[in-house]
N, C-alpha and C positions, 0 to 999 in steps of 0.2 A: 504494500500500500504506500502509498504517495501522499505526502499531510494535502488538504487542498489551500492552505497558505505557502504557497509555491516561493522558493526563493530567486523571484523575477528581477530584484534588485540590478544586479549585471548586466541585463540586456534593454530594458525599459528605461530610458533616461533622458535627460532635456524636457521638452513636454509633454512626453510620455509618460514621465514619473510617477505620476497621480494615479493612474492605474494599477501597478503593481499589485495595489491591494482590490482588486473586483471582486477576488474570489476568495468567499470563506466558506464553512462550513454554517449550516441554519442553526445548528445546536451551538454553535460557542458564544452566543450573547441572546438569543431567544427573539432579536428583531424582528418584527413582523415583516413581511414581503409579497410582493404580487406575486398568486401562481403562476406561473408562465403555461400553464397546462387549462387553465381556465382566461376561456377567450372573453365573457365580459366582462371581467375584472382588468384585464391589458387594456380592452376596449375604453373603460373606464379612467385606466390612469392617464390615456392618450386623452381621449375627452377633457378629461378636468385640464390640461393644459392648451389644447388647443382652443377649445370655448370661450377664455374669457380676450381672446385676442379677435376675436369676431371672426363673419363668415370670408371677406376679404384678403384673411391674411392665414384661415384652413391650412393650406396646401405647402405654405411657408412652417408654417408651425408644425403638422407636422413631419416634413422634412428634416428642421433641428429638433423635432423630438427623438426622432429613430437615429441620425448622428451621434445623438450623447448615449444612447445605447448601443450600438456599434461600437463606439471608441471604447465605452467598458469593457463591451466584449469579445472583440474581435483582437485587438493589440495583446492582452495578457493571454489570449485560449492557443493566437500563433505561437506567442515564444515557450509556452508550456508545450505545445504537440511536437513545433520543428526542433527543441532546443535542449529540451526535456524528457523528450518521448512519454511525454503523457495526453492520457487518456480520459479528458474530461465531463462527466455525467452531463450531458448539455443539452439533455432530449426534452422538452420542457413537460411531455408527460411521465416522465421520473422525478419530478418532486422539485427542479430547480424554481428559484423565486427571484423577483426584481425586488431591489433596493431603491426607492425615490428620493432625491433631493430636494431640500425645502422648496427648490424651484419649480418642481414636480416631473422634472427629467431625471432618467435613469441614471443611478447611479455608479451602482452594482450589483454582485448577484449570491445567494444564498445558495450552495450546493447541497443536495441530498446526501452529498458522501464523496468520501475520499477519492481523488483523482488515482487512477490505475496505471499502470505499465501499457503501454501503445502492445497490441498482437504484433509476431512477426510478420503478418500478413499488411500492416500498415509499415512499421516501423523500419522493415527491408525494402521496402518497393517505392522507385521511383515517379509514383505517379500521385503527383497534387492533391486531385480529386480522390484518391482512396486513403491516403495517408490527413488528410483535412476533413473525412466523411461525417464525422463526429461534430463539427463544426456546421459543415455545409447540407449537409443532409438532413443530420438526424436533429441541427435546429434553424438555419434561416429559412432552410425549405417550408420549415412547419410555422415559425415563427410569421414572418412576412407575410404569406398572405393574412393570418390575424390583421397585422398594422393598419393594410389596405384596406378591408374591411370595414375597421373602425374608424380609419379618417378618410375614405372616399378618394383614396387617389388610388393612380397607377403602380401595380407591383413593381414595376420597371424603374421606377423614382427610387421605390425603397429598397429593391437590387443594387441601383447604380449608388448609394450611400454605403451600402454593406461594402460593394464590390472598392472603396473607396478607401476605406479603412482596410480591407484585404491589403491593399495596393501600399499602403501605408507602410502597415507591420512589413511587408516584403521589404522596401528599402532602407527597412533599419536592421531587419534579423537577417534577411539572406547574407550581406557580407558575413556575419558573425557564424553562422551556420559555414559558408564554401569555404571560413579558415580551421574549421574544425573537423581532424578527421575523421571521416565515416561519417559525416553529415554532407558533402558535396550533393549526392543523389537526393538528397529532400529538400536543400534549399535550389536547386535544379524543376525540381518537381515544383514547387510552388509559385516560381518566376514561368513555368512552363501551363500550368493551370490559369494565369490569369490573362497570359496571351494566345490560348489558347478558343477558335470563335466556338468550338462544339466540345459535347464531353465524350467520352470513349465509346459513349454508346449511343453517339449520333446526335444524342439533345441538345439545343442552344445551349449555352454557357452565358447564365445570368450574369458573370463575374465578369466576362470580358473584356479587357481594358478597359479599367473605369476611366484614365485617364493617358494624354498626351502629351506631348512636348511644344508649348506654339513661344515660337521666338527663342527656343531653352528654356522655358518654364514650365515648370507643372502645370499642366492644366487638364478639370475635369471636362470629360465630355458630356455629359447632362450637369444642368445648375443645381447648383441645392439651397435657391432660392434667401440666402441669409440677408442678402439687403433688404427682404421685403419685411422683416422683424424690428421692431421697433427698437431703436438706437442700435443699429448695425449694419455695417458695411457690407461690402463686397468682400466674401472671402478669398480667403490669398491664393486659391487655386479655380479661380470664377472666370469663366470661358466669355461671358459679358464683359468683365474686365478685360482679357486679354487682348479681345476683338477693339476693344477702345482705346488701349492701349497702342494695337497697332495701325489704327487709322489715325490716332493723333500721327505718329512718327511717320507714316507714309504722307501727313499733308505738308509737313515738314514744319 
């Protein structure tokens, strides 16, 4: 067994930091949390945030609601699967729960139980999608559509968020993974899963390059809407920016 206060310390750092700690166990403080296995109780916390921002600004809201839960959970679950070889309970009808912050965005998350040793059947094999299945399967698959659901937008918005913070965690663990040996093949495999347009058995690949390179700069390819949130800009990887960016410098 694997404690589920993972020692992420070393690989999660700058503003990443904050995370580290996403993941505890439900028993070690008795917090209360959202089922994540009960859809109108999700439905519910999304509501209660998105509502008092009115109907105009729905779609914006929630956008950075599913962001600050992505960023929970996607940055700490990659450097525990690629970096760790672990195995984390993340199916949300195994008992996993959300944590809220006073802001009423996701915080963190409450595990059922101890993170496990990855099979060899993940933890040998080159391939993204089977060694991540735990993550991508067994909960954005399930999780997501929940989201869209409850706030009326496009699954595809809340893919391109997930696939976003995928994309993240890649270019801060993959180096730390390809300098460590016997981890080349999995940080290979996840730089290989998100460039990847279909998965092995034909299906779109909801993750697909969430992002590009315009001028040398990160940039996502769907918005994620952050200017339209009350005192907030354009985020630093906003494809609206970019484009105004480079028609300033082409009018000279």
């Amino acid at each position: 067994m694997i404690p589920a206060l993972l020692p992420l310390d070393p690989f999660l750092t700058g503003d990443y930091a904050g995370h580290r700690d996403s993941f505890a166990l439900a028993a070690e403080d008795g917090e209360a949390g959202v089922p994540l296995a009960d859809a109108a109780a999700v439905g519910a916390a999304l509501t209660a945030f998105t509502a008092p921002l009115g109907p105009a600004r729905r779609v914006a809201a929630v956008s950075q609601w599913t962001k600050s839960y992505f960023a929970a959970l996607t940055l700490p679950s990659v450097a525990a699967t690629l970096l760790l070889d672990c195995d984390l309970p993340l199916a949300p009808a195994g008992g996993i729960t959300m944590v809220l912050a006073e802001t009423g965005r996701p915080s963190r998350f409450r595990l059922p139980g101890d993170a496990l040793p990855l099979g060899p059947d993940r933890r040998e094999t080159g391939c993204g999608f089977t060694r991540f299945s735990g993550l991508i399967d067994d909960h954005l698959a399930v999780i997501i559509p929940v989201f869209a659901a409850a706030g009326g937008v496009p699954q595809r918005m809340i893919w391109s968020n997930a696939a976003d913070y995928l994309d993240r965690a890649a270019r801060m663990l993959v180096p730390l993974a390809a300098a460590w040996p016997g981890r080349e093949a999995a940080a290979a495999g996840l730089q290989a899963l998100l460039a990847a347009p279909d998965r092995p058995d034909g299906s779109p690949n909801l993750l697909h390059e969430p992002v590009r390179l315009m001028n040398g700069l990160r940039t996502r390819k769907v918005c994620c809407l952050r200017y339209a949130m009350p005192g907030e800009d354009f985020c630093g990887s906003c494809p609206k920016r970019r484009r105004a960016e480079a028609a300033r410098t082409a009018r000279g």
